[in-house]
Every structure is written in structure tokens, then in C-alpha cells.
C-alpha positions in Angstrom: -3.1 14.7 -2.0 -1.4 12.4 -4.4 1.2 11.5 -1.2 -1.6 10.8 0.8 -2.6 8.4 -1.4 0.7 6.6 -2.2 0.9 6.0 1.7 1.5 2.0 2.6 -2.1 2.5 5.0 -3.9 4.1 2.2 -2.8 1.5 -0.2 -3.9 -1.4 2.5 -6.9 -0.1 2.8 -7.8 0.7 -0.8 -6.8 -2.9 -1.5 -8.6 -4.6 1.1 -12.1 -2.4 0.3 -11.5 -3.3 -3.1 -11.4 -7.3 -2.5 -14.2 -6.5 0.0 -16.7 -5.2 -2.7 -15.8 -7.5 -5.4 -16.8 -10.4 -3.2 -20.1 -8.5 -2.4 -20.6 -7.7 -5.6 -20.0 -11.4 -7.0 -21.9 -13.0 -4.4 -24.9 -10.3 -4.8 -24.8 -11.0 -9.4 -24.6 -15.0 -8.3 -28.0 -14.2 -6.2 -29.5 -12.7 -8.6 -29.1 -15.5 -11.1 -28.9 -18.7 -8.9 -31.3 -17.2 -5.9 -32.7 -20.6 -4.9 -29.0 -21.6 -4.2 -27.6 -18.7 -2.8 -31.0 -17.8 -0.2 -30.5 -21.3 1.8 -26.8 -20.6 1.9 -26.8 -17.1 3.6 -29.8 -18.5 5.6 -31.8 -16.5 4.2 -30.5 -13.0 4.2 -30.1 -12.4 0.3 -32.8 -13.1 -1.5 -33.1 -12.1 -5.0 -34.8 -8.5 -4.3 -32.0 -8.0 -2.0 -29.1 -9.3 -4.0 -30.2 -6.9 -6.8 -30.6 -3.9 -4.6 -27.1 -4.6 -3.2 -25.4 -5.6 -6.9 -27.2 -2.7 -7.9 -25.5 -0.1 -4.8 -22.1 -1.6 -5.1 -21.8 -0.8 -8.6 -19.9 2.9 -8.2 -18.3 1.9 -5.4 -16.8 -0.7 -7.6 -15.7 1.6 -10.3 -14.6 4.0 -7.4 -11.8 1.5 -5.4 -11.2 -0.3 -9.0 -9.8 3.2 -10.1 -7.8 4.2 -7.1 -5.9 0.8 -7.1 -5.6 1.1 -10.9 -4.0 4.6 -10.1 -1.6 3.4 -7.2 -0.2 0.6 -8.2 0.5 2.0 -11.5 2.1 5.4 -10.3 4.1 2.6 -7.8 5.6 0.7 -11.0 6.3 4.2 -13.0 8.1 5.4 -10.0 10.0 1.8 -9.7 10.8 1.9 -13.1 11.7 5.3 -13.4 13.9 4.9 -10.2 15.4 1.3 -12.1 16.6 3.8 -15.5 17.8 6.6 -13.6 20.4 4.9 -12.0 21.4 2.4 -15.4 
């Protein structure tokens, strides 16, 4: 499992859902506060029920993706730096 997820793919993808849902999830906590702002600019589509509903869903898969690119990009720099002192 853990190659699986030190794959270049998996990586890209992790990454990319990761910037995904923290854009949802900042646009969805700036709807909830500013909702007279952010309802006219997303013609309509997030109100403030909505935007708390989705801030609300996206929270675990936050802490989910947030996790897994903690984990891979720090097994990638022990394994650089491991590599870097083995061979000094």
C-alpha cells in the first residue's frame, strides 16, 4: 500500500484534490460570512444555507487529503535525505 501511494499519479492526484477542496472550502467559510457578496458572484448558487452545508461536508475530506499529502511529501524528503547521508 505505502508504494501505491508514493506513485507520481497518486501524488498528482492527492495534490490536486487537496487544492481542489481548500478552494471549496474557503469560498464555502467566505459565504457563510460575507453571503450578500459571495450569492451575486456565483449567480446565485451559494447562498448562505448552502455554503454552510457545503463548508460543513468538506470538512473530513479536508482533514483526509490534508493528511495524505502531509504523509507523502514527508516520507519523499526522509527518503531524499536518507538517500543524501548514505552516500556522504
Amino acid at each position: 500500500m505505502v508504494n501505491i501511494l508514493l506513485s507520481r499519479r497518486v501524488r498528482t492526484l492527492v495534490h490536486t484534490l487537496l487544492m481542489i477542496v481548500t478552494a471549496l472550502f474557503l469560498i464555502s467559510g467566505f459565504g457563510i460570512t460575507n453571503y450578500q457578496l459571495v450569492g451575486p458572484l456565483t449567480l446565485g448558487l451559494l447562498g448562505k444555507s448552502r455554503a454552510f452545508w457545503l463548508h460543513s461536508w468538506l470538512k473530513w475530506p479536508f482533514v483526509i487529503f490534508l493528511a495524505l499529502h502531509i504523509y507523502i511529501t514527508m516520507n519523499y524528503k526522509i527518503k531524499n535525505w536518507l538517500r543524501r547521508t548514505k552516500t556522504e
